[in-house]
N, C-alpha and C positions, 0 to 999 in steps of 0.2 A: 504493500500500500504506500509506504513511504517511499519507495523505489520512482511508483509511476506519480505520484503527486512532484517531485523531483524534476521528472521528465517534463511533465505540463509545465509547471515552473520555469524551468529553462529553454520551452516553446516561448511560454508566452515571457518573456524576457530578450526573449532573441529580436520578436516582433514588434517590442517598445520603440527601439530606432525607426524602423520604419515606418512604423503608425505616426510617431510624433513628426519626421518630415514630410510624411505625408499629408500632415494636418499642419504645419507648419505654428505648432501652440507652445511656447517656450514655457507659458503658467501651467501650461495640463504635465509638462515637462518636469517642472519643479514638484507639484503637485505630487506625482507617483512617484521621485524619489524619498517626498517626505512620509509618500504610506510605507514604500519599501525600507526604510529606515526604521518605522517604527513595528515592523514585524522580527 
C-alpha cells in the first residue's frame, strides 16, 4: 500500500512542473509547495 501511494506521489509530483507552466500561476506554484511542506 505504501509502495503504490509512493508511486502516485511521485506521478503526481512529476506532473507539478508541467501543470504549473502550463497554467502559467506562480501563487498556485507557491501554494503547493507550502501544502507539500506541511505534509
Amino acid at each position: 500500500m505504501k509502495a503504490l501511494l509512493k508511486i502516485e506521489w511521485i506521478k503526481t509530483w512529476r506532473s507539478w512542473p508541467v501543470f504549473i507552466m502550463g497554467s502559467g500561476s506562480p501563487s498556485l506554484f507557491i501554494s503547493s509547495i507550502q501544502v507539500l511542506s506541511q505534509v
